[in-house]
C-alpha positions in Angstrom: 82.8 112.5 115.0 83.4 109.4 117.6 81.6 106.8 117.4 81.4 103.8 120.4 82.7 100.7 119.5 79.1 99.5 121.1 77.4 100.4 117.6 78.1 99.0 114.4 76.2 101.8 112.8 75.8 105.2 114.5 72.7 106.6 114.9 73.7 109.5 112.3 74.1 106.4 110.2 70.8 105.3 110.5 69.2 109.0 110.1 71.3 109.3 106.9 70.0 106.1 105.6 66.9 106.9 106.3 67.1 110.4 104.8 68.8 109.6 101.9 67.3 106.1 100.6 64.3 105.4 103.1 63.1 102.5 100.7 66.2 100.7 101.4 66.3 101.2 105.0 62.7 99.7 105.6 63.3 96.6 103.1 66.0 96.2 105.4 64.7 95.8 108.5 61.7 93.8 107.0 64.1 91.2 105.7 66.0 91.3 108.9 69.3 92.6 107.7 68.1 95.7 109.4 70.9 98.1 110.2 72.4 97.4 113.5 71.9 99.1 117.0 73.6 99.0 119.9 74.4 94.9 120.3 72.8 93.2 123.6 72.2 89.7 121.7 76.3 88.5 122.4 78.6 89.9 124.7 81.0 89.2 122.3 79.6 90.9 118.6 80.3 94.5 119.9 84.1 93.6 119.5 84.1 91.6 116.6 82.0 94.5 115.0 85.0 96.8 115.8 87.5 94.8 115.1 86.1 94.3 111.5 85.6 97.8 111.5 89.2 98.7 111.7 90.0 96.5 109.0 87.8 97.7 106.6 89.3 101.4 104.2 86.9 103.6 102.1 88.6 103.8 99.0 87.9 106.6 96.8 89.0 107.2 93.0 87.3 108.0 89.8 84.0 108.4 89.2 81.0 111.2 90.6 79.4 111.8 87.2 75.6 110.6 86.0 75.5 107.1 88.0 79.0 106.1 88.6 80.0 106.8 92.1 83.7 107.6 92.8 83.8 105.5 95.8 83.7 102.5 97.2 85.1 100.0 100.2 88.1 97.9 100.6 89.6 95.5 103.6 93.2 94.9 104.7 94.7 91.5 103.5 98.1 91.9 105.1 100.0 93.9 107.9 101.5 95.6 105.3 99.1 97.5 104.0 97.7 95.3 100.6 94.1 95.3 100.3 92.1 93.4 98.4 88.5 95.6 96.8 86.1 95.1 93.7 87.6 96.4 90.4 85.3 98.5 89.4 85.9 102.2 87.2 86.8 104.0 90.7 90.7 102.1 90.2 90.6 104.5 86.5 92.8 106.7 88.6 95.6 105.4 91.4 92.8 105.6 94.3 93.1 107.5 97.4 92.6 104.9 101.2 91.1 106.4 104.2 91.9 103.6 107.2 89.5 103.0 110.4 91.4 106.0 111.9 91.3 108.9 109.8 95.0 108.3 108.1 94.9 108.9 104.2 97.3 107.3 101.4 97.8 107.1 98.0 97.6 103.8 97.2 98.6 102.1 94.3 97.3 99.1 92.2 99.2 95.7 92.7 97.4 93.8 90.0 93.8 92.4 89.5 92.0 89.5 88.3 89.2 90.6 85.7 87.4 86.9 86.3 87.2 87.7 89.8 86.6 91.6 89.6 89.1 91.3 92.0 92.2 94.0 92.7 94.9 94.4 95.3 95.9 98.1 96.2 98.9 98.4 98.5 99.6 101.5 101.2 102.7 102.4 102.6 102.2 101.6 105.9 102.6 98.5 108.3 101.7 97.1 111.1 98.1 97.0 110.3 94.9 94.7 111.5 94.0 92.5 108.8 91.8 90.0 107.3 93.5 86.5 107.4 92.5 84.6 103.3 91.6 81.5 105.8 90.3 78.3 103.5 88.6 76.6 106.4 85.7 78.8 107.6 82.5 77.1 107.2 80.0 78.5 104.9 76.1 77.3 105.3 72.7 78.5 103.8 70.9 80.4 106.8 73.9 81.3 109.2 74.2 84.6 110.3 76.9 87.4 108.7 78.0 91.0 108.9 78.5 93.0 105.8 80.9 96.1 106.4 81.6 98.7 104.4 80.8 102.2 103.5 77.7 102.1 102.3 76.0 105.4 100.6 79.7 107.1 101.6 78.3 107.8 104.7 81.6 107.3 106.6 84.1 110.0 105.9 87.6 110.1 107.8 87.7 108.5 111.1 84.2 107.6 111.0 84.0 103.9 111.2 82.6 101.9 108.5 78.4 101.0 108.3 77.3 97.4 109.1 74.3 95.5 108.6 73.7 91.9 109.4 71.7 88.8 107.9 71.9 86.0 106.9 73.2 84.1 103.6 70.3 82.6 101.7 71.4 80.1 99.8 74.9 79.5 97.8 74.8 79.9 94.1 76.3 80.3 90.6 75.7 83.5 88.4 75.7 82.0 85.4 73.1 79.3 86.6 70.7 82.1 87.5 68.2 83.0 85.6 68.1 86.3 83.3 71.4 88.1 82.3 73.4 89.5 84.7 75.6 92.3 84.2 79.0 91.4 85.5 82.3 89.2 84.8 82.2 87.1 87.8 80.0 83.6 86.5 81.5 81.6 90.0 80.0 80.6 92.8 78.5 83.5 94.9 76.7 84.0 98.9 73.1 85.3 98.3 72.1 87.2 101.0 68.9 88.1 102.5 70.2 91.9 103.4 70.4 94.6 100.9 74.4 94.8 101.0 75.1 96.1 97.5 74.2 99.6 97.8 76.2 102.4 96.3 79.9 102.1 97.7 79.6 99.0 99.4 81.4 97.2 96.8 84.9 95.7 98.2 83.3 95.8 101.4 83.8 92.5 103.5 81.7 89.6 104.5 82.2 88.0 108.0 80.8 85.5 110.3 80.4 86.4 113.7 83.3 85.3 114.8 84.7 88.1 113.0 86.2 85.6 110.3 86.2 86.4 106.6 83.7 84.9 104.5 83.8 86.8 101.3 84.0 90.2 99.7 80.4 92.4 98.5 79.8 92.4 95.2 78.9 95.6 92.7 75.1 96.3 92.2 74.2 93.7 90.4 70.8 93.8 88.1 69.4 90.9 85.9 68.7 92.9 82.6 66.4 90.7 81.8 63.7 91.3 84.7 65.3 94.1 86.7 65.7 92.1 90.1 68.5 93.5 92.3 70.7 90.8 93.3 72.6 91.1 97.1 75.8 88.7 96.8 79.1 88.2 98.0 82.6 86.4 96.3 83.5 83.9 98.7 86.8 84.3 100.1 87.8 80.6 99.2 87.8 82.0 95.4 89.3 85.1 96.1 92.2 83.5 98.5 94.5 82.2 96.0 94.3 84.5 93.7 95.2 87.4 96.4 98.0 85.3 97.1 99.4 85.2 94.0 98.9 89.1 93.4 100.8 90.3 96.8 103.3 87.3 96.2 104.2 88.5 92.5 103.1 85.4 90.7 100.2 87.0 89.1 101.9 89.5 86.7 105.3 90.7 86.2 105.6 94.3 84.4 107.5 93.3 80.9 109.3 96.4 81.7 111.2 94.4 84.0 111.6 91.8 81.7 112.5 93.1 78.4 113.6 96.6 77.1 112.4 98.8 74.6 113.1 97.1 70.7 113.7 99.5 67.5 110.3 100.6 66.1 110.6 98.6 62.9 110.9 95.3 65.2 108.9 95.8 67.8 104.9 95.4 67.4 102.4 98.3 67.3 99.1 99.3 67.0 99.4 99.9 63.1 101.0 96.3 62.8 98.0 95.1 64.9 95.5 96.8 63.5 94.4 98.7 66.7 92.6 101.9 66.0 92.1 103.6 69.1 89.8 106.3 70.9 91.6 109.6 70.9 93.9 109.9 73.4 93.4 113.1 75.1 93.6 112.3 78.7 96.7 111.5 80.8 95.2 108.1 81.5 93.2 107.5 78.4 91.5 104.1 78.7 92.2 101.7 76.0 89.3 101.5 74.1 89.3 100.3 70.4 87.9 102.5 68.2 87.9 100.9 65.2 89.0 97.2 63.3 90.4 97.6 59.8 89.7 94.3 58.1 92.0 91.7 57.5 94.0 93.2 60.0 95.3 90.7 63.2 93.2 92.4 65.4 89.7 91.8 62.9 90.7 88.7 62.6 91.2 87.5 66.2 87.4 89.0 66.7 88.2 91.9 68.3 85.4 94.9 67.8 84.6 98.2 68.6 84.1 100.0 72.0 86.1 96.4 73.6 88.3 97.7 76.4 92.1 96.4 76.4 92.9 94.7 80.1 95.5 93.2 79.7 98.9 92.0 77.4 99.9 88.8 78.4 99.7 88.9 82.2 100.5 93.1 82.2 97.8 94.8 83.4 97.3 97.5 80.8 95.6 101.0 82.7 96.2 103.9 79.5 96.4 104.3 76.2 100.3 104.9 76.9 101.1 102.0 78.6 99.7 99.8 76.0 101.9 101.6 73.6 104.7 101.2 75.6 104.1 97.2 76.3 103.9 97.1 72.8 107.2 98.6 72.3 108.7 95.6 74.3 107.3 92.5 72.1 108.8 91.3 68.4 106.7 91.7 65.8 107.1 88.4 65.0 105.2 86.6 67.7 102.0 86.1 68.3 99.9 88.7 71.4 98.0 87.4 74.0 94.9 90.3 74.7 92.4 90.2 77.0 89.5 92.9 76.9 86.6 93.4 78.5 83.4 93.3 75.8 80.1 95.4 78.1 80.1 92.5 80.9 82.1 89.8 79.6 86.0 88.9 79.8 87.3 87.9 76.1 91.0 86.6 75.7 91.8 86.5 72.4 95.2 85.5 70.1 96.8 88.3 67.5 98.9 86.2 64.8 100.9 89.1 63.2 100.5 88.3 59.5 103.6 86.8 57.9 
């Protein structure tokens, strides 16, 4: 189906909203971040809608079981096909990219940055339109944004992404808020006065209406405590230089490129840690701990139950096998940097092998 550049969301758009979550359509448009029709207000929003259009991908992955959607929305960071999305369980699997204009990769994760819930996925293509990671673009309480992204799924293949616009309420920290909230991320965030964080519009991008990046959508975010929905955005002055330092290598380095495989009896493991994991039945396993012997390094570094391994040092681990095989790769004798993810929170932690 073609839609005009002269809409930033189609009027099947709108009827699917409406259809599928009406409640969210009318708050909407009674908080004015009503989902756009055909522009008349500037001559010059019907191309910056486009053009932020074109640089926004549906990116699609694990997930479709009880409430975890398998989709979700990305946005181009380079000419070269890296782009930057929320790390969320959809990147379980190597996702698949749909771009602006129908053209579908396999795409491949770069790295990530748990703090951030922040990854990079990279497509083998070129040439591309693209966000610029500017640090100047002024950011007030009140001014007026686009959120882009696919929304509900509702874009499928050349169908350009969904866009609603509002305005950013006030700028905030998560962890200052009141209540728990369920996610990593305890920055700075953009409130905003639309309902962006729907179902797959995490990843989706944040822009001013000069068409200029202003941050990335958030995941649906709840406070446990009293149940309010909060609608927020990562600026992209947080995000900026750790995107940099992903595309540019300086985040993690594979040890595989580092260091070889060592002799079993001199390389660490997840007996000499005491790791017990979950049972590893899948081809991508995730690695969750099972169990925590006592005394072991891993009880005594305060590691527990059902915490999921992220990382090794600066190696992103993604399976049971991989962690294996990173452990393969570092003496016995020295101490493991771990970080895992405990329900909402990011944990680093130290393993001391015992003498």
């Amino acid at each position: 189906m073609d839609f005009s550049a002269r809409f930033c969301f189609s009027d099947f758009g709108v009827a699917c909203l409406r259809r599928i979550c009406p409640v969210t359509w009318l708050l909407g448009v009674l908080l004015g971040g009503a989902v756009l029709s055909p522009v008349t207000a500037q001559s010059t929003l019907p191309s910056v809608i486009r053009e932020s259009q074109q640089r926004v991908v549906k990116v699609y992955g694990a997930g479709g079981v009880a409430t975890l959607e398998g989709y979700q929305s990305g946005f181009l960071v380079s000419p070269e096909g890296h782009i930057a999305t929320a790390w969320s369980t959809v990147l379980d699997v190597e996702p698949v990219v749909v771009l602006d204009d129908g053209r579908r990769f396999d795409a491949e994760i770069v790295g990530f940055e748990p703090t951030l819930e922040l990854a990079v996925l990279k497509i083998d293509a070129d040439d591309l339109p693209f966000f610029k990671m500017q640090s100047d673009v002024p950011v007030r309480p009140a001014m007026t944004v686009l959120a882009v992204s696919n929304l509900f799924g509702i874009a499928a293949g050349n169908e350009p992404a969904s866009v609603m616009r509002g305005r950013v309420a006030t700028i905030a920290s998560l962890a200052a808020r009141r209540g728990t909230f369920e996610t990593a991320y305890t920055g700075d965030v953009l409130l905003l006065d639309l309902i962006a964080n729907n179902p797959g519009a995490a990843g989706g991008a944040l822009v001013d209406t000069q068409g200029r990046l202003i941050g990335m959508l958030g995941k649906e975010l709840r406070d446990a405590a009293t149940g309010v929905w909060v609608n927020y955005a990562v600026p992209a002055s947080s995000l900026r230089p750790a995107v940099g330092d992903i595309i540019a290598g300086r985040q993690s380095t594979p040890v595989a490129d580092q260091q070889p495989m060592l002799p079993r009896d001199e390389a660490h493991s997840l007996q000499t840690l005491g790791l017990v994991m979950v049972p590893d039945v899948l081809e991508k396993t995730p690695a969750f701990i099972d169990a925590v012997p006592a005394g072991t390094p891993a009880a005594n570094a305060g590691l527990r139950p059902d915490d999921l391994i992220l990382l090794i040092g600066e190696d992103r681990i993604d399976s049971q096998r991989t962690l294996k095989e990173t452990l393969r790769r570092l003496d016995r004798r020295d101490a493991v940097e771990v970080t895992v993810q405990r329900g909402s929170q990011i944990v680093p932690v130290t393993l001391t092998p015992a003498p």
